[in-house]
FIDREN-568497 format. One line per field, with one value per atom (N, C-alpha, C): residue number from 1; residue in one letter; atom name; z, y, x. Coordinates in pm, whole numbers, always signed. Last residue first. Layout:
N
i <- [NUM,...]
aa <- [a,...]
at <- [CA,...]
z <- [Z,...]
y <- [Y,...]
x <- [X,...]
This chain:
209
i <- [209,209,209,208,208,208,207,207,207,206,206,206,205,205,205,204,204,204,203,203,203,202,202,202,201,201,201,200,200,200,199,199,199,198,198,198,197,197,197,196,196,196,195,195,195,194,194,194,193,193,193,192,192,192,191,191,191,190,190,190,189,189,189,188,188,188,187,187,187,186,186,186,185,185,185,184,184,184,183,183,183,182,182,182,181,181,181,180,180,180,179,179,179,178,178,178,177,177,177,176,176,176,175,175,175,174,174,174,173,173,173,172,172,172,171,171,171,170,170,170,169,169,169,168,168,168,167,167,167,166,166,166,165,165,165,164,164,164,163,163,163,162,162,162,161,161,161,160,160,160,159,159,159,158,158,158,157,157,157,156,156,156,155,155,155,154,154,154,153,153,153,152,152,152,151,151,151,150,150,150,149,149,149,148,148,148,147,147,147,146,146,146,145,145,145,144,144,144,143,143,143,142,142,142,141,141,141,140,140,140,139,139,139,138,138,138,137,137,137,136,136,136,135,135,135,134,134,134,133,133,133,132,132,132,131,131,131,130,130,130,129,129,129,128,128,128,127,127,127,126,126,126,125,125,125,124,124,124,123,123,123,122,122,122,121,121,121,120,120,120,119,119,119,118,118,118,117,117,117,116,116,116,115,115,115,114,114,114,113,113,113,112,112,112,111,111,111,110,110,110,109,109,109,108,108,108,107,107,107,106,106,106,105,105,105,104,104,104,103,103,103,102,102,102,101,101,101,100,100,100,99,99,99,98,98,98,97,97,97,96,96,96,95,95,95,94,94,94,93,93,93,92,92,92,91,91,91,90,90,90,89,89,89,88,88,88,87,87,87,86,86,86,85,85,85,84,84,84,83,83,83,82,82,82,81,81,81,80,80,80,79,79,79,78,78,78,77,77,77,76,76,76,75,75,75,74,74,74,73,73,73,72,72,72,71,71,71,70,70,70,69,69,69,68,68,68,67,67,67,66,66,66,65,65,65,64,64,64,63,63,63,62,62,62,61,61,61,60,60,60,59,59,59,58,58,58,57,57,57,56,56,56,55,55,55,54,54,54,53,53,53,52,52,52,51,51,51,50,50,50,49,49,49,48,48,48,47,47,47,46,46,46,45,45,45,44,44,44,43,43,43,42,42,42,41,41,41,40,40,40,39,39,39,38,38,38,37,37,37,36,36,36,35,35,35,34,34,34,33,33,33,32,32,32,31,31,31,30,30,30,29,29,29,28,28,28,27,27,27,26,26,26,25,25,25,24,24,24,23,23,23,22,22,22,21,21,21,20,20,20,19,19,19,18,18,18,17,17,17,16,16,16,15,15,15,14,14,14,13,13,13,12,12,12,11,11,11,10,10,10,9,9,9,8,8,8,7,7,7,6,6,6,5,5,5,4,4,4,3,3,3,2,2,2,1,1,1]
aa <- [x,x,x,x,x,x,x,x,x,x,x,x,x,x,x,x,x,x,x,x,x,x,x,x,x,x,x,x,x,x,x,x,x,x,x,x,x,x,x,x,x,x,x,x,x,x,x,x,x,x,x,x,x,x,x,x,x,x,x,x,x,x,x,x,x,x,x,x,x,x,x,x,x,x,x,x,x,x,x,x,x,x,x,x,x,x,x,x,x,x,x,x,x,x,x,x,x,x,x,x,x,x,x,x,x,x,x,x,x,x,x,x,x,x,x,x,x,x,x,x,x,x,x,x,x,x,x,x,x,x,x,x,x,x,x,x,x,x,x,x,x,x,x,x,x,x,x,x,x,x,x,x,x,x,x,x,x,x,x,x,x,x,x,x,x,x,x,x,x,x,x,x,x,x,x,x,x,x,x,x,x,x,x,x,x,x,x,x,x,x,x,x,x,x,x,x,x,x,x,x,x,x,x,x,x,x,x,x,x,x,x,x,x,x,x,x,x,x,x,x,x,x,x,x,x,x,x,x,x,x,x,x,x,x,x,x,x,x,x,x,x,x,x,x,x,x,x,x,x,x,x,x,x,x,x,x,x,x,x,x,x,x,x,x,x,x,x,x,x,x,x,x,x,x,x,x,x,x,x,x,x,x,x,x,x,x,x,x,x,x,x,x,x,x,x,x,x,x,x,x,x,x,x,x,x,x,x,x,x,x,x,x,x,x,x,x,x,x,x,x,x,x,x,x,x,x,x,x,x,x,x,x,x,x,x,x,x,x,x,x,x,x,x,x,x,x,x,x,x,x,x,x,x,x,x,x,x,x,x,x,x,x,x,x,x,x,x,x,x,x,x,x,x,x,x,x,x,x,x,x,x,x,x,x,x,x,x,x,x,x,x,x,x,x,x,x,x,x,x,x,x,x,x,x,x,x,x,x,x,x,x,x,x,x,x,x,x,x,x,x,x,x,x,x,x,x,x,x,x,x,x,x,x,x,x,x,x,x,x,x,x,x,x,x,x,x,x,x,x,x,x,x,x,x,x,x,x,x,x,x,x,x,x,x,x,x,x,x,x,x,x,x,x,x,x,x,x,x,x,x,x,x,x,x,x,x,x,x,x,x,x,x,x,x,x,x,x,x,x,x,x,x,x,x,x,x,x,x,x,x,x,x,x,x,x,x,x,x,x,x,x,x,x,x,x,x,x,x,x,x,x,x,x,x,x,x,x,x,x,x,x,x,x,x,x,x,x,x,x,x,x,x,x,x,x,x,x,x,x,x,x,x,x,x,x,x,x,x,x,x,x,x,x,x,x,x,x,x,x,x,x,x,x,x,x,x,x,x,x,x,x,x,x,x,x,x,x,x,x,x,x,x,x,x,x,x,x,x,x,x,x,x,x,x,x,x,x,x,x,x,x,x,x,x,x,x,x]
at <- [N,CA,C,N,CA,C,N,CA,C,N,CA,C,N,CA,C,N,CA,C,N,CA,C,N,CA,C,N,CA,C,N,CA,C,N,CA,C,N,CA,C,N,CA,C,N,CA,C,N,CA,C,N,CA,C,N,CA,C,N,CA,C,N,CA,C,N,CA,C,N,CA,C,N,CA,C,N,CA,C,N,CA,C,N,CA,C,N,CA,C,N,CA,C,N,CA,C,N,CA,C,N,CA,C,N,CA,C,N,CA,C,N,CA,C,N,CA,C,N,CA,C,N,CA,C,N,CA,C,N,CA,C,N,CA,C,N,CA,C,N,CA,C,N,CA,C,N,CA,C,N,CA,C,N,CA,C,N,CA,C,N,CA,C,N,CA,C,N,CA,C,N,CA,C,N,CA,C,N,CA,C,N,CA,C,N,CA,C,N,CA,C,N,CA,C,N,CA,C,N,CA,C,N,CA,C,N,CA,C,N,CA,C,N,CA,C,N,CA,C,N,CA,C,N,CA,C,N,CA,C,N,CA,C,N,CA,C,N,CA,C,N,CA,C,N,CA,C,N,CA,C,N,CA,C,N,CA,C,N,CA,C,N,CA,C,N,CA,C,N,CA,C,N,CA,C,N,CA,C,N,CA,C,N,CA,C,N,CA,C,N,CA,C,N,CA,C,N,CA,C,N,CA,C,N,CA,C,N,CA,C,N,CA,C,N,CA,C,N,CA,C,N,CA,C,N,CA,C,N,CA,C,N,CA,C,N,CA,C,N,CA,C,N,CA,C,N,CA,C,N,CA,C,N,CA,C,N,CA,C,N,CA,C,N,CA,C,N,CA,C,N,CA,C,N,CA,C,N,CA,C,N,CA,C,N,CA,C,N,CA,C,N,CA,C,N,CA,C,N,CA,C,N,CA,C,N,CA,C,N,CA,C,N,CA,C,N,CA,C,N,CA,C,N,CA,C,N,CA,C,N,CA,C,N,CA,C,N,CA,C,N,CA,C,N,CA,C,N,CA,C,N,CA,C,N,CA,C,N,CA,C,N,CA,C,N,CA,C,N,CA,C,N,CA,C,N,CA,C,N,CA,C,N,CA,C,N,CA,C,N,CA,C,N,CA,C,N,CA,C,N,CA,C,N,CA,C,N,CA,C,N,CA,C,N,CA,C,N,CA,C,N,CA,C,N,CA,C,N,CA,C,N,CA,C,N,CA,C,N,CA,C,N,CA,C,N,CA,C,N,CA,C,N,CA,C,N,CA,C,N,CA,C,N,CA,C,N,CA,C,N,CA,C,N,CA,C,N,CA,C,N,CA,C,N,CA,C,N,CA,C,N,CA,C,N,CA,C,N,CA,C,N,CA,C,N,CA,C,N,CA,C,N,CA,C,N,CA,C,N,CA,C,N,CA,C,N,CA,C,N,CA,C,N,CA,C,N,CA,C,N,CA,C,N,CA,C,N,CA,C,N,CA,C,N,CA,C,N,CA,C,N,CA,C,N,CA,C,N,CA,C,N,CA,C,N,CA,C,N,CA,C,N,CA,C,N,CA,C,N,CA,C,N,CA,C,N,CA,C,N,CA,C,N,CA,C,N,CA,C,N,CA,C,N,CA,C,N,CA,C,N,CA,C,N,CA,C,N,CA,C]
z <- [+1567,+1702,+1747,+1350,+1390,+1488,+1177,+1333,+1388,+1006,+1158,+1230,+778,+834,+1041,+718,+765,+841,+610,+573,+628,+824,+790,+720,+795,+897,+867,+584,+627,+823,+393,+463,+561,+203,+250,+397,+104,+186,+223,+10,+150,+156,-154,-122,+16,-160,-243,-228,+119,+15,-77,+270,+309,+197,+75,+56,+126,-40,+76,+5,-218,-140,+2,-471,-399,-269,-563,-647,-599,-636,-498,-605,-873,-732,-735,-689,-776,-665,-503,-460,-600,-514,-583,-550,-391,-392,-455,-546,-471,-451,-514,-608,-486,-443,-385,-440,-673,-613,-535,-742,-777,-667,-645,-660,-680,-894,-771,-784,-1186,-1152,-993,-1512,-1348,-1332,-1813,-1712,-1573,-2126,-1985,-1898,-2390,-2340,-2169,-2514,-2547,-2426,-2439,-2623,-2638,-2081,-2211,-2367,-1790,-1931,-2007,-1475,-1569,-1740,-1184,-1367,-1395,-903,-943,-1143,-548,-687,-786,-188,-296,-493,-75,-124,-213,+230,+140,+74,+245,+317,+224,+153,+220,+306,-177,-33,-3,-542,-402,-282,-820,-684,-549,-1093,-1001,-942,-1415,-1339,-1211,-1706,-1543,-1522,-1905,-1888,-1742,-2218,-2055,-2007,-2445,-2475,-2306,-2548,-2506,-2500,-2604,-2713,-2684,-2306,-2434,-2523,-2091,-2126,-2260,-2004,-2135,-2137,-1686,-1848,-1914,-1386,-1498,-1607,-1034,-1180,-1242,-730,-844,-978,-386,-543,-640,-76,-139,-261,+47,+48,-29,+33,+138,+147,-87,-86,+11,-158,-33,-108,-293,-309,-188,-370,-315,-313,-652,-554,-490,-897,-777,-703,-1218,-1084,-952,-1439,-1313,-1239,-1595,-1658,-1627,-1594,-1524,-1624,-1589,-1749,-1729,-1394,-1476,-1608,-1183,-1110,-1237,-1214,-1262,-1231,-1087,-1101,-1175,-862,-967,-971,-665,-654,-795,-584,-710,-629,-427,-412,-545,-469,-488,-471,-219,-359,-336,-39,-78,-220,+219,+97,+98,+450,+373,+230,+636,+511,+417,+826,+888,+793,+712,+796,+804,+424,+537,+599,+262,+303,+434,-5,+84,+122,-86,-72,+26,-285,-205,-190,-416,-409,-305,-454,-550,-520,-346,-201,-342,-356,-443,-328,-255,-292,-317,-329,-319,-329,-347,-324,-269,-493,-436,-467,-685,-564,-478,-785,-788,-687,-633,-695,-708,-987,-906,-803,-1323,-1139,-1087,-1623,-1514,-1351,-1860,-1727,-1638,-2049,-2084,-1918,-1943,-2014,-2072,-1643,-1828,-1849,-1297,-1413,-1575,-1004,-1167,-1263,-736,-850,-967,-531,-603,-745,-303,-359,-499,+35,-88,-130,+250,+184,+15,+498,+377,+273,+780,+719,+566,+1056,+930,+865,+1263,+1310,+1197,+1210,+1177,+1209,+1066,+1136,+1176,+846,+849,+953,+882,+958,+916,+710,+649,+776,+714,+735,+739,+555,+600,+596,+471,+483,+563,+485,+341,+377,+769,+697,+513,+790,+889,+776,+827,+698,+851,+934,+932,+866,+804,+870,+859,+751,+728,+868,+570,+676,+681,+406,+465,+570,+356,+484,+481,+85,+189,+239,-148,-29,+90,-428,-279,-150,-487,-634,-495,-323,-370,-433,-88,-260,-213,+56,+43,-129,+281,+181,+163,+341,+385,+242,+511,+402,+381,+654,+689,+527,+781,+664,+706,+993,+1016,+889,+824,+917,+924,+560,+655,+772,+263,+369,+446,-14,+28,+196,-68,-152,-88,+29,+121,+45,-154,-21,+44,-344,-380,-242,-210,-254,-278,-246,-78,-139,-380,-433,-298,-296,-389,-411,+34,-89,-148,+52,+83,+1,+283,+187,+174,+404,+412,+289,+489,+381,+395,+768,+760,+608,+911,+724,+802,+1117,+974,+958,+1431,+1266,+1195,+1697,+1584,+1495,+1770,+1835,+1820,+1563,+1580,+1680,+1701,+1645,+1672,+1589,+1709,+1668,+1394,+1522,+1602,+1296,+1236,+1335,+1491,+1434,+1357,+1492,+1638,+1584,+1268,+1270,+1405,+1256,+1153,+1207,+1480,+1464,+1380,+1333,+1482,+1505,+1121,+1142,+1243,+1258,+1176,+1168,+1592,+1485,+1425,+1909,+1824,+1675,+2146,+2002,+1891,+2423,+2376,+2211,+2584,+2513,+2430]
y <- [-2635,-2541,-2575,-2485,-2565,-2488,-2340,-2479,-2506,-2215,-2121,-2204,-2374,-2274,-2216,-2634,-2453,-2468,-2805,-2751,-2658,-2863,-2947,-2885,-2681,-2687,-2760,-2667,-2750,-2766,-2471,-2395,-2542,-2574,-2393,-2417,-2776,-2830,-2726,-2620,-2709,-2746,-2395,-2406,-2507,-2406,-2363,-2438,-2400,-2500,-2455,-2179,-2295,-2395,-1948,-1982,-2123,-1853,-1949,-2031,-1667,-1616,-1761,-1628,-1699,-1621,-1374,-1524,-1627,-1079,-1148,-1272,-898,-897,-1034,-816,-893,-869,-568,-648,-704,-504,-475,-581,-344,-471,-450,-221,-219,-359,-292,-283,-262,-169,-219,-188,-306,-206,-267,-533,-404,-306,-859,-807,-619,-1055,-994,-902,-1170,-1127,-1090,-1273,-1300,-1242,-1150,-1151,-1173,-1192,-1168,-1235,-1018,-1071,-1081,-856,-1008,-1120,-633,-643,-776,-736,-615,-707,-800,-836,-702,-925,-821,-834,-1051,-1098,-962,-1087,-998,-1044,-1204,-1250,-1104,-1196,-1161,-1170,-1491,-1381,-1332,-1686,-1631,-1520,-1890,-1853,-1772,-1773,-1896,-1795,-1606,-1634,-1743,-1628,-1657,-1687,-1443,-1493,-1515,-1389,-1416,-1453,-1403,-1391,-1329,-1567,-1530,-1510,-1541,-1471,-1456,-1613,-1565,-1590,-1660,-1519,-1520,-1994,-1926,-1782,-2185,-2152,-2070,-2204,-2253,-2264,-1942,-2068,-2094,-1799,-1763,-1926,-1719,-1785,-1721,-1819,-1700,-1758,-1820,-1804,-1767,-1917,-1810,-1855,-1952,-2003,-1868,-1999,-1943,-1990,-2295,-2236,-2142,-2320,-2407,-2368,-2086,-2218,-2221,-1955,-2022,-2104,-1669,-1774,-1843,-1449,-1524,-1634,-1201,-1332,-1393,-932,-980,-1144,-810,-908,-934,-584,-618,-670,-501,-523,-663,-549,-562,-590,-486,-505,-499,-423,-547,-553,-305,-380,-487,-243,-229,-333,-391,-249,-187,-624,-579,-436,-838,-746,-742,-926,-876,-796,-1153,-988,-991,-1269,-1300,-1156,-1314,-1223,-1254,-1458,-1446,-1362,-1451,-1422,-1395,-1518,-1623,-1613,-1355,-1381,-1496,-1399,-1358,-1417,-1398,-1506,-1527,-1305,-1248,-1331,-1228,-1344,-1263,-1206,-1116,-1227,-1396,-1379,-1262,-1462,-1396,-1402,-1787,-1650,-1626,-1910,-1831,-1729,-1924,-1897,-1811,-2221,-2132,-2063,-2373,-2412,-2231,-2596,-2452,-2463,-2694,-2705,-2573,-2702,-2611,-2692,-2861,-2889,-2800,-2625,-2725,-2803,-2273,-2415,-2504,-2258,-2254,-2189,-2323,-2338,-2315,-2151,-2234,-2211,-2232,-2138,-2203,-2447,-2296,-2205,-2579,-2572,-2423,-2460,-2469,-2475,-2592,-2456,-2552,-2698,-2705,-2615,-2802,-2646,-2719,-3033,-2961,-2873,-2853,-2979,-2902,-2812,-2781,-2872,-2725,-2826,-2828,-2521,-2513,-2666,-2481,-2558,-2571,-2263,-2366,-2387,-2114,-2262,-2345,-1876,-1888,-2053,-1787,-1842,-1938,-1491,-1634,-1654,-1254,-1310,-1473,-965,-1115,-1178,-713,-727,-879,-375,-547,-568,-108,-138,-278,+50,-13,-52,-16,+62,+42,-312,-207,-120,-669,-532,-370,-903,-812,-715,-1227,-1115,-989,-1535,-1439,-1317,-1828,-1702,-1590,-2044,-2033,-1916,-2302,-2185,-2133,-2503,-2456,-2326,-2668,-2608,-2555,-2646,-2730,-2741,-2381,-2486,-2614,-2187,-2227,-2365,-2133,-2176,-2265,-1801,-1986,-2015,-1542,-1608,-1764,-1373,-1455,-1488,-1121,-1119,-1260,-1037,-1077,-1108,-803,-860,-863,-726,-822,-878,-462,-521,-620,-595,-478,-549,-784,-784,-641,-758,-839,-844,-481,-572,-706,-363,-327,-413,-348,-428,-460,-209,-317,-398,+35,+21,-163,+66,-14,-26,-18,+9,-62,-85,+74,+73,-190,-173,-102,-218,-166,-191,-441,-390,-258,-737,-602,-541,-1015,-947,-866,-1130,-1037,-974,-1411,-1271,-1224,-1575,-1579,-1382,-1482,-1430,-1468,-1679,-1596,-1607,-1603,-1624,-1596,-1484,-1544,-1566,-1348,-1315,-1471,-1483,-1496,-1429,-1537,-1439,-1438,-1766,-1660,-1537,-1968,-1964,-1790,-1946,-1920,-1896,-1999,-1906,-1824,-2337,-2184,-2075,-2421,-2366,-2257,-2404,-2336,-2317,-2617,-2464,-2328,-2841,-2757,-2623,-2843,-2838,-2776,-2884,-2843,-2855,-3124,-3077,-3062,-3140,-3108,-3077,-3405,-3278,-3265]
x <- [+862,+874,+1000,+662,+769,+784,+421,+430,+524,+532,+451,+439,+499,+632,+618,+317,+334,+435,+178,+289,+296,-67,+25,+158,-227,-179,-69,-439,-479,-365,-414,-477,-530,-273,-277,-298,-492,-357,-321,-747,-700,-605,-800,-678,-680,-1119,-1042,-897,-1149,-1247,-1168,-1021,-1015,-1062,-1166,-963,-992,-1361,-1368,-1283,-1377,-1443,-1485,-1103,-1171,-1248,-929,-934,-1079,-1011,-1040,-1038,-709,-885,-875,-466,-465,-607,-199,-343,-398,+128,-30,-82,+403,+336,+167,+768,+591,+523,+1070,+955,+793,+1317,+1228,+1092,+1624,+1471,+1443,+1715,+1783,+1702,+1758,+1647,+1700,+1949,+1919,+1839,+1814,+1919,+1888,+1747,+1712,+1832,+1573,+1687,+1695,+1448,+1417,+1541,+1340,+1472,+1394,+1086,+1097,+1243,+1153,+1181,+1218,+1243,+1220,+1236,+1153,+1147,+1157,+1354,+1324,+1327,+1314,+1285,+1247,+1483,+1410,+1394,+1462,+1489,+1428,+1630,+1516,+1584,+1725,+1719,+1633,+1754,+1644,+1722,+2039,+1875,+1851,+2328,+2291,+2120,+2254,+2300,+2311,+2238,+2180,+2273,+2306,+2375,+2258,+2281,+2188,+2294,+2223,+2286,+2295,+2059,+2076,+2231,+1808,+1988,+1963,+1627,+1629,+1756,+1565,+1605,+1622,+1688,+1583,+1657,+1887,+1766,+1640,+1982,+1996,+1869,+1998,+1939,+1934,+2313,+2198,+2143,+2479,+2472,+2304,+2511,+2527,+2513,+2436,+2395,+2442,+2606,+2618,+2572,+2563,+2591,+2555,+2599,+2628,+2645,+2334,+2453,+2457,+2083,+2120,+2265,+1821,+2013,+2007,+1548,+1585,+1690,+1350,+1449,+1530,+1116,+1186,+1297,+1059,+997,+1092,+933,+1026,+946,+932,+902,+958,+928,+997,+952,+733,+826,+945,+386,+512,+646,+70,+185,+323,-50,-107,-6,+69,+5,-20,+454,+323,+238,+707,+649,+542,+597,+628,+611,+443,+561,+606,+100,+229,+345,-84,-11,+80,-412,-236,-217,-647,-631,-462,-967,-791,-775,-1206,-1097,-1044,-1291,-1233,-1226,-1428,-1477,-1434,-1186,-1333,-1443,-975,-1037,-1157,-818,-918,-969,-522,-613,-649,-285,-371,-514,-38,-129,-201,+213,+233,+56,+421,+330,+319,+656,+628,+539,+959,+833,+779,+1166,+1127,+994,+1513,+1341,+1291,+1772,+1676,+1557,+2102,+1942,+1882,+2398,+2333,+2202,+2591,+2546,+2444,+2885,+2754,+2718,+2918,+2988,+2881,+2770,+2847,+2887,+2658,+2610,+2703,+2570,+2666,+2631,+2350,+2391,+2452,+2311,+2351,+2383,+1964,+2126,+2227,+1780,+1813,+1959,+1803,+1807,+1817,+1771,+1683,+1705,+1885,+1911,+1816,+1775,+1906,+1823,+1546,+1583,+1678,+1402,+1543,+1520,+1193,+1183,+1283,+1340,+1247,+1266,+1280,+1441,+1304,+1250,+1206,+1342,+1335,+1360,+1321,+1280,+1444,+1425,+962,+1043,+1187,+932,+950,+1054,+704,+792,+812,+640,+582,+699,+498,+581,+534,+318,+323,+446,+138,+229,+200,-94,-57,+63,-242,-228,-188,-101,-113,-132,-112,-105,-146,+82,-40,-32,+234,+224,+120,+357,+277,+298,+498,+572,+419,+476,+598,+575,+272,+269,+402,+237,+285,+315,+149,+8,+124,+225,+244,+180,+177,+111,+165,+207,+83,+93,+387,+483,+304,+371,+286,+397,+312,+423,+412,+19,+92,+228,-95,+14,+41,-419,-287,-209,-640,-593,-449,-863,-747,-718,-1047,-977,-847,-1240,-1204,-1122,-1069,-1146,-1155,-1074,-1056,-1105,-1094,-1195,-1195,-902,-1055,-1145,-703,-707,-818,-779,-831,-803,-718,-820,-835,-417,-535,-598,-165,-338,-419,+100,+58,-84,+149,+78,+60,+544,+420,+314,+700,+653,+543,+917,+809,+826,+988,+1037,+877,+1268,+1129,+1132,+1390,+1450,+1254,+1353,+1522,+1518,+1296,+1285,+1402,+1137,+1253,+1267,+847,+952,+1062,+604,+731,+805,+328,+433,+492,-1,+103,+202,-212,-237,-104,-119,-115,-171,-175,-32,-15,-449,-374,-234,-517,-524,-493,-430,-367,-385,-601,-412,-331,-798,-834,-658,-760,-812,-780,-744,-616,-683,-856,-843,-779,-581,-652,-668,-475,-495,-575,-394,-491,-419,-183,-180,-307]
């Protein structure tokens, strides 16, 4: 078997549809403009838990609109619940893993810019982001000595998450809306040198086969 550089995979992996789709999470962009900062043309979406270097799911921007395909054959790297004292788990036992960011990434040029889902591009009230159980569980409570309040129900597989801050209080809860998506300007102008485990092949969602 021939095998290609990690490079030369990512971007065969990301040129390909899926085979089969868990969850497709689409959108739209409220500010092309800053899309066009990032590249002309083949600008792709991807879904990465950044601070790990992992690939979960990408997809092509059309116009101001994207559709992100995570493949139904990943099994996301869970590990048991981490919450603050004060919020009850249940039932206990639930693992989860987290899909924190969202990226706008150009091959050609090899820039990247984070996407926002919120309802304002720079003073958000309302966040939105991902979430992966391994089963049906239920958030609720007040973190102990803090002003943040969940109550939150995750599925079994991905649901959307939504943090809403006001007058200091902030609240997790299911995602209410379909919040917009905003382009963040250009973090990097050579995402590979920047972000190598991203962008090394190795964690990606898009390999499994």
């Amino acid at each position: 078997m021939n095998r290609a550089a990690p490079a030369a995979l990512l971007l065969g992996l990301l040129s390909s549809p899926a085979a089969a789709v868990a969850v497709g999470i689409g959108g739209e962009i409220r500010n092309p403009a800053a899309l066009t900062q990032v590249g002309a043309g083949d600008v792709r979406i991807l879904l990465t838990n950044l601070s790990e270097g992992w690939l979960l799911g990408a997809g092509a921007v059309s116009g101001t609109r994207f559709n992100v395909a995570i493949p139904e054959s990943f099994q996301p790297p869970v590990r048991p619940i981490d919450i603050c004292p004060g919020v009850k788990v249940s039932p206990a036992g639930a693992r989860t893993y987290t899909a924190e960011t969202l990226l706008a990434y150009h091959a050609a040029s090899g820039r990247l810019a984070t996407v926002l889902q919120a309802d304002h591009p720079t003073t958000p009230t309302r966040r939105g982001q991902w979430m992966y159980s391994d089963r049906t569980v239920t958030l609720k409570g007040r973190c102990a000595g803090l002003n943040t309040y969940y109550n939150l129900t995750l599925r079994q597989g991905w649901t959307g998450v939504m943090t809403v801050s006001k007058d200091g209080r902030f609240e997790v809860t299911n995602a209410a809306a379909r919040l917009p998506y905003w382009v963040q300007p250009v973090i990097t102008r050579a995402a590979k040198a920047t972000f190598p485990a991203l962008f090394s092949g190795q964690r990606s969602a898009l390999s499994t086969r």
